[in-house]
C-alpha positions in Angstrom: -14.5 45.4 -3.2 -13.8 43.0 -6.6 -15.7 44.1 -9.6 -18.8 41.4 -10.0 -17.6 39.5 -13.0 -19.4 41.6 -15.8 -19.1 41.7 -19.9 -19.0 45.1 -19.5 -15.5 45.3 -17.3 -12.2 45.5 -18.4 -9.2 43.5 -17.5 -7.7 47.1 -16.5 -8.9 50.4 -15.5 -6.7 53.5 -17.0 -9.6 56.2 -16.3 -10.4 57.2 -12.7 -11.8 60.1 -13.5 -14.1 60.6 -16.9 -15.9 63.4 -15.8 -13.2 65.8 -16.3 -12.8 64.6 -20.2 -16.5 65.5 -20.8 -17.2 68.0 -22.9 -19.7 70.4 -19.6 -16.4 69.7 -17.5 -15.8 73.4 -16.5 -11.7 73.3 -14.4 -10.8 75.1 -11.7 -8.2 76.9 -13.7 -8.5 78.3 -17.4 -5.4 77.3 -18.8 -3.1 79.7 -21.7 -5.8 82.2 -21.8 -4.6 84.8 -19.6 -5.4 87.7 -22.0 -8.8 87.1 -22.9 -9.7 86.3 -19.8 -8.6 89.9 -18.6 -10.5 90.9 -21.4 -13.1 89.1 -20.5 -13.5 89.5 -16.5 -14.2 93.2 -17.5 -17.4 92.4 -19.4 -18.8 91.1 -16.0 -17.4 93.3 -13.8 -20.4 95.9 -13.9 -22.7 93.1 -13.1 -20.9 92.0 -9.9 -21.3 96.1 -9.1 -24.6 96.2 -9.5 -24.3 98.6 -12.4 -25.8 97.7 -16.0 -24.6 94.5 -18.0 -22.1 95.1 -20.9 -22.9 93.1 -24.1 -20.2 90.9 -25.4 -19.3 89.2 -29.0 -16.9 86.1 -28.2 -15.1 84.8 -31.7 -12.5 81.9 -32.8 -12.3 78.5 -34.0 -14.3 75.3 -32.5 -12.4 74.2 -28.8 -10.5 76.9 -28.2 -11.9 77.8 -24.9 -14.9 80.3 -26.0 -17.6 78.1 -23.8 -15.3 77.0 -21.0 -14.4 80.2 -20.3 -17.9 81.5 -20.2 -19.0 78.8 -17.7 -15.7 79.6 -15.7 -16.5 83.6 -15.6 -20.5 82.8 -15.2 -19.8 80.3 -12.1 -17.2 82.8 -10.2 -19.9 85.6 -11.1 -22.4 83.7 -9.5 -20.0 82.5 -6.3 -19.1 86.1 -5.8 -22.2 88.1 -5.8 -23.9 85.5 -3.6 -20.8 86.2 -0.8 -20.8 89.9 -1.4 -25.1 89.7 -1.3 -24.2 88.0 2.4 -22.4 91.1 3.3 -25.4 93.7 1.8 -28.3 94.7 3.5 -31.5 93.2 1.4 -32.4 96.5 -0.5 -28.7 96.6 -2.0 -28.2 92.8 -3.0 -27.4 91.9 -6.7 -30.0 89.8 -8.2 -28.7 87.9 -11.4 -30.0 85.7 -13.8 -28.6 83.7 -16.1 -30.1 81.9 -19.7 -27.8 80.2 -21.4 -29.6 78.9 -25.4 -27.6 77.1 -27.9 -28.8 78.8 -30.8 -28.3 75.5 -32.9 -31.0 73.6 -30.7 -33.4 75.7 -32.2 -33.9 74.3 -35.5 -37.1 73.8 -38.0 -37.1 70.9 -40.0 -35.1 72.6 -42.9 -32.1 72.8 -40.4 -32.6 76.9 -40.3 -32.7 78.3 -37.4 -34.2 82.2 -37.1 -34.7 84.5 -34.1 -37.8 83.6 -33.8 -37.1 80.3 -33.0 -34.5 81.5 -30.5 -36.6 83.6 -29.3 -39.3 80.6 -28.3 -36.5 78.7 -26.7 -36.0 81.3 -24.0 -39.4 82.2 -23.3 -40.0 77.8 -22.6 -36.5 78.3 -20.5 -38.4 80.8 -18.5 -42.1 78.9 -18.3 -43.1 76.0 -16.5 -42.8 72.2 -18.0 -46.8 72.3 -19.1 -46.9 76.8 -19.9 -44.3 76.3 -23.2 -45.5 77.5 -26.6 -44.8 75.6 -29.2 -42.5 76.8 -32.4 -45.1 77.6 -34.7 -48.4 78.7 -35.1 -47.6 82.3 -32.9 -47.2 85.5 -35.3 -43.6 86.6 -34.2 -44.2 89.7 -32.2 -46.3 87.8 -30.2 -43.5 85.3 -29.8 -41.1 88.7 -28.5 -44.1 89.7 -26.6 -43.9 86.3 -24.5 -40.4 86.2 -24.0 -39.7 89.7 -23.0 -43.1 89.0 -20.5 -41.1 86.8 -19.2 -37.6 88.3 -18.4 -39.5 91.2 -17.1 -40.9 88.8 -13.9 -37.4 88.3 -13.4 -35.1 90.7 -10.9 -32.0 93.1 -11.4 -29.8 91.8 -14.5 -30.5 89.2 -16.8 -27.5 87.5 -18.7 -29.0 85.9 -21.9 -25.6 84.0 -23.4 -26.4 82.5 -26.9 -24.1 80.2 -27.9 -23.3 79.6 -31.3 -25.1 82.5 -32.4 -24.2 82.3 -35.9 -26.9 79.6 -36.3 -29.5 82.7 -36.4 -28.1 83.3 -39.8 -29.3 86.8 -41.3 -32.9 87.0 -39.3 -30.8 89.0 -36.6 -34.1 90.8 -35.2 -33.2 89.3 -31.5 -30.1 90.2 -31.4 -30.8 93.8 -32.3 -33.7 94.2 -29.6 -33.0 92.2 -27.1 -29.7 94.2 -25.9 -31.6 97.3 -26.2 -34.9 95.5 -24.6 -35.0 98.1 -21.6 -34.1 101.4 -24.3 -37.1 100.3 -26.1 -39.3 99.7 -23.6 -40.0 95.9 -23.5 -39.1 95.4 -20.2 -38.6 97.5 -17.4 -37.8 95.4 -14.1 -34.5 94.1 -15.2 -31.7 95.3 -17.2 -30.7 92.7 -19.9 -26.6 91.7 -21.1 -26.5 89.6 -24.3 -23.1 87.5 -25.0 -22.7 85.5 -28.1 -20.4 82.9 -29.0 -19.7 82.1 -32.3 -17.3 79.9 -34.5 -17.7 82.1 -37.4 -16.0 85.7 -37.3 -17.6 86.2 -41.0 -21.0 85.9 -39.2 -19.9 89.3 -37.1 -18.7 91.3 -40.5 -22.2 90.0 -41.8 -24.5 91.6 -39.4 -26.0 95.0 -40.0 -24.4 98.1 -38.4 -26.9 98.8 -35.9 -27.1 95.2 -34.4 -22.9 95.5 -34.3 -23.6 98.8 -32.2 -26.0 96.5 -29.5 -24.2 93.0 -29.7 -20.7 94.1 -30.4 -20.2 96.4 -27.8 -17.0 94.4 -26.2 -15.5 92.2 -29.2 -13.0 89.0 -28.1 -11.3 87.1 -30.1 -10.3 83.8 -29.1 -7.0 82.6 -30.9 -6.2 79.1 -31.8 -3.9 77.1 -29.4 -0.6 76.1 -30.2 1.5 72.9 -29.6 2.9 73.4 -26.4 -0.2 75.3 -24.9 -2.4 71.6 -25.8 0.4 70.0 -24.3 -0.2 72.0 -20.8 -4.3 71.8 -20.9 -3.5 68.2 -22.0 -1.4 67.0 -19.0 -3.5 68.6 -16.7 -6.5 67.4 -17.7 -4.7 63.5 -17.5 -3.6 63.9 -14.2 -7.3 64.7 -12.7 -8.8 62.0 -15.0 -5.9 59.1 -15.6 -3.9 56.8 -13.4 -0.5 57.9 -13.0 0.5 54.6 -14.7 -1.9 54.9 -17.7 0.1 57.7 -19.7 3.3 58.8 -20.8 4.6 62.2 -21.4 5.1 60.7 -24.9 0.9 59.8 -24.5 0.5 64.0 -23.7 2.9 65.3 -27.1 1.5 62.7 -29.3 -2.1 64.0 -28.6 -1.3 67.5 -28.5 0.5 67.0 -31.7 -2.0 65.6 -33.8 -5.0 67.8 -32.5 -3.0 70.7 -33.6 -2.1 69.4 -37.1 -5.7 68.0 -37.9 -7.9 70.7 -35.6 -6.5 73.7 -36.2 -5.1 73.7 -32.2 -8.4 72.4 -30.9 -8.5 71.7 -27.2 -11.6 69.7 -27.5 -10.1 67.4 -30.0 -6.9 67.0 -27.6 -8.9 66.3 -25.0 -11.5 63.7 -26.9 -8.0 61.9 -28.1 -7.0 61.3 -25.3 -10.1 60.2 -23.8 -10.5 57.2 -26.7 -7.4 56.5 -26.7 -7.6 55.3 -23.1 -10.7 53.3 -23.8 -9.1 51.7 -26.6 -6.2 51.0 -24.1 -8.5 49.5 -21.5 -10.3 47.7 -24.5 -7.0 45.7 -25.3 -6.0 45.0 -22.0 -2.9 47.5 -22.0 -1.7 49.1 -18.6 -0.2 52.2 -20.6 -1.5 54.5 -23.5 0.4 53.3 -26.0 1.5 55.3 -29.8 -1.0 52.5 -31.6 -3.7 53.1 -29.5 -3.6 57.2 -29.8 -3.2 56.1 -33.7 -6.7 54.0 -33.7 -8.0 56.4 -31.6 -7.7 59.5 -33.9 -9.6 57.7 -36.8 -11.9 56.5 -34.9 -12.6 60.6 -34.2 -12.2 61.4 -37.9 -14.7 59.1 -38.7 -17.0 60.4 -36.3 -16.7 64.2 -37.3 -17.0 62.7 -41.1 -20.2 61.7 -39.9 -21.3 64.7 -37.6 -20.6 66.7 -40.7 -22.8 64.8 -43.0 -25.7 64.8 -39.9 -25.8 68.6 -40.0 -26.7 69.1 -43.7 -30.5 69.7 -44.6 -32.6 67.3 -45.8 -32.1 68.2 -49.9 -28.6 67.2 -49.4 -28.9 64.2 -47.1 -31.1 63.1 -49.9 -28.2 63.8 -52.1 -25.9 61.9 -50.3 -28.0 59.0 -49.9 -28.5 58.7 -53.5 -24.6 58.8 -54.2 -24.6 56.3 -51.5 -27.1 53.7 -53.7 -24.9 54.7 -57.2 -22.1 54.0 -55.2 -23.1 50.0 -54.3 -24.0 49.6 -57.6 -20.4 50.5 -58.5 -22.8 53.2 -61.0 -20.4 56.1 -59.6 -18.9 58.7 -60.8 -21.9 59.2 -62.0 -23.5 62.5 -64.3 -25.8 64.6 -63.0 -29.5 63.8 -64.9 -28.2 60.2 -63.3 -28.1 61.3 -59.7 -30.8 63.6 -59.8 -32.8 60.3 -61.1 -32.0 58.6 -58.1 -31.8 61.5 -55.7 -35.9 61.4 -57.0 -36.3 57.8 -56.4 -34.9 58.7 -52.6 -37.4 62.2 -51.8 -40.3 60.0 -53.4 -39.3 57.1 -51.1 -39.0 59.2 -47.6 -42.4 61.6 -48.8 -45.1 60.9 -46.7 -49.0 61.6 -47.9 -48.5 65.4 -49.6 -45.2 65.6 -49.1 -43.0 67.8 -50.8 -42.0 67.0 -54.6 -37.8 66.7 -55.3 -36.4 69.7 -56.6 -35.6 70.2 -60.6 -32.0 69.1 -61.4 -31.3 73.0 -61.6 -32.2 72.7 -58.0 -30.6 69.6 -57.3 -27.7 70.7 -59.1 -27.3 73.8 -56.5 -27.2 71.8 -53.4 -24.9 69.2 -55.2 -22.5 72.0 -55.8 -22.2 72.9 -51.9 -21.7 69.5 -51.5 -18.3 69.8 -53.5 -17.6 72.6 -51.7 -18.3 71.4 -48.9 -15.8 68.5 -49.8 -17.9 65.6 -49.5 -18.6 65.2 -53.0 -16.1 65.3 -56.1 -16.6 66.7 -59.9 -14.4 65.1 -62.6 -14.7 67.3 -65.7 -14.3 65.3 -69.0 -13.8 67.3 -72.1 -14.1 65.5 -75.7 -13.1 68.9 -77.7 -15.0 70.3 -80.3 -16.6 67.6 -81.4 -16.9 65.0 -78.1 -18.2 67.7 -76.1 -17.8 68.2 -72.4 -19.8 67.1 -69.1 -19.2 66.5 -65.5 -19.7 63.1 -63.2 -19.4 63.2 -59.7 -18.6 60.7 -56.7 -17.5 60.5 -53.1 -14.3 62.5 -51.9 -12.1 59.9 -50.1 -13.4 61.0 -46.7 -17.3 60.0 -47.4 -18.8 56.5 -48.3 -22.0 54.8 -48.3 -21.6 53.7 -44.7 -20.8 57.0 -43.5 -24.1 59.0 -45.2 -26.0 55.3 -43.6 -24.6 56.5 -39.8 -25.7 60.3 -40.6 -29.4 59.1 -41.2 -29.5 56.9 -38.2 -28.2 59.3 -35.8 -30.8 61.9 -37.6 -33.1 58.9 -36.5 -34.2 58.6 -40.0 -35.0 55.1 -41.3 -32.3 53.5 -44.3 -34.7 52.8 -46.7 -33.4 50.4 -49.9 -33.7 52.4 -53.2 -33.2 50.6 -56.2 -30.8 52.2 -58.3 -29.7 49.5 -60.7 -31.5 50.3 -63.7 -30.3 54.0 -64.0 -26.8 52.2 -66.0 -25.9 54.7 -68.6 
């Protein structure tokens, strides 16, 4: 059947497959991870035994196979005990259930996210649509009290995996008692297994000794891919999800290439790369991936991340930003610091609502301002007159941020671009 003449088709069609350059896209196969995932299989081989759940502490750098090899373990896990529980008579079948919270979902409006948060979002995972408690407004042991209520109505072993669990930051009470939730005495109808999955390996050296003893029982690190090992996941991702026509070999190297350079051997980004780069492709009517395309394709991804970044800083230094962003289209940039803070004031005033929150002194100011350099979205130029000229900083936009950037951070934080006047603030 023709495609119905539509402004939304293309002259060609290189992707036959998208699902399997999705980010949830779990393969058959876990590619160049044959170690780990020995390691690994072991955590959950007590739970396919029936015996008690291990805990587990998964580390390494953003898209190097931490979450994709979870889902693989946690859907063979799941296949197996239900073929083995066909084989059982009912009194000896393995009942397992699994709650998977991304820790970073659980945010208050100051972008912080704490274990009591955390421990809301399971207790709703676990309740009916119109029984969930709301994030505030419980004291928190009343919040623990509810969740572990809850796992307890549950059967045999629970598997609580809580990705990016760095996002808890130093309120680590959960992940303290929740591994040791049936030593304590909070439940006692299931047996509970915590694995978290961080980005951060600091966040591990950071937490106190006797949470290490509970959470870090099994530690796995999760080493960055090289070259040749993108190359591998690469081409075999393109032959589920592209036309045989639509790529090269060249297409796969090129990819592989720059997501090691620029993403520290990221799969993710490999995979996203190659994903645009056919889109762009179809866009321009080309049968083949071509170098250009890949090219466009990889700043169109840098721009994005630019952005991302920028989306997930709290509010004092999106406020910040957006004031740099007004100094900056009044060409008033690099600009000194009683300058910004005068507009950054101008911008908290303009998004306050009725008793909203005052902006911070320029002591204050001046503290998030100085994550923001380094952070690298912000640069200091230090000018020094000697003795007598004195010395003071300004400050501007690293190459990588401008005003349109911090514009796309506010709209995809659904926050209105309000216009602040800046013009008069001219030293």
């Amino acid at each position: 059947m023709d495609d119905v003449d539509s402004i939304f088709a293309d002259d060609v069609e290189l992707i036959k497959n998208a699902d399997v350059l999705e980010e949830d896209y779990t393969p058959e196969e876990i590619l160049c991870r044959d170690e780990v995932l020995k390691q690994y299989t072991s955590v959950f081989k007590p739970i396919y035994k029936g015996r008690p759940p291990q805990n587990a502490f998964l580390y390494g750098d953003t898209g190097v196979g931490k979450t994709a090899a979870t889902k693989y373990l946690r859907e063979n896990l799941e296949r197996d005990i239900k073929r083995k529980n066909e084989q059982l008579p009912e009194n000896e079948r393995i009942s397992l259930n699994v709650v998977w919270i991304n820790c970073e979902n659980f945010t208050t409006g100051d972008h912080k996210t704490s274990s009591y948060q955390v421990a809301v979002g399971i207790a709703n995972r676990l309740r009916d649509k119109g029984n969930r408690i709301t994030g505030t407004g419980y004291a928190p042991q009343d919040v623990y009290d509810i969740m572990y209520e809850e796992l307890d109505k549950l059967e045999g072993t629970v598997l609580v995996i809580l990705d990016e669990v760095d996002k808890i930051g130093r309120d680590d009470t959960l992940l303290y008692e929740l591994p040791r939730s049936r030593d304590i005495g909070y439940v006692e109808n299931v047996r509970v297994g915590v694995i978290g999955i961080s980005n951060d390996y600091t966040f591990r050296k950071n937490l106190s000794p006797k949470v290490k003893d509970s959470l870090c029982e099994t530690e796995i690190k999760f080493p960055a891919y090289d070259a040749e090992e993108l190359s591998k996941i690469l081409k075999a991702r393109a032959k589920l999800a592209l036309y045989d026509d639509a790529y090269s070999q060249e297409t796969i190297s090129l990819c592989s290439a720059l997501a090691y350079q620029e993403a520290s051997g990221s799969a993710r980004r490999a995979i996203r790369l190659l994903r645009r780069s056919a889109e762009i492709a179809e866009e321009n009517g080309s049968e083949q991936i071509q170098e250009g395309h890949i090219r466009q394709a990889d700043k169109d991804l840098e721009y994005g991340n630019i952005v991302e970044s920028i989306v997930d800083q709290d509010d004092e230094k999106l406020y910040i930003l957006k004031a740099l962003a007004h100094l900056d289209k009044a060409s008033l940039t690099p600009a000194r610091t009683r300058t910004i803070h005068a507009a950054y004031a101008r911008v908290v005033r303009a998004y306050s609502t009725v008793g909203g929150k005052d902006p911070l002194t320029q002591r204050g100011m001046f503290n998030h301002l100085s994550k923001l350099v380094m952070f690298g979205f912000v640069n200091t130029i230090d000018h020094n007159k000697g003795v007598g000229g004195g010395q003071w900083n300004e400050h501007e936009f690293s190459d990588d941020v401008d005003p349109q950037k911090v514009k796309d951070a506010f709209e995809d934080r659904n926050l209105e671009w309000l216009n602040i006047d800046v013009r008069d603030l001219g030293e």
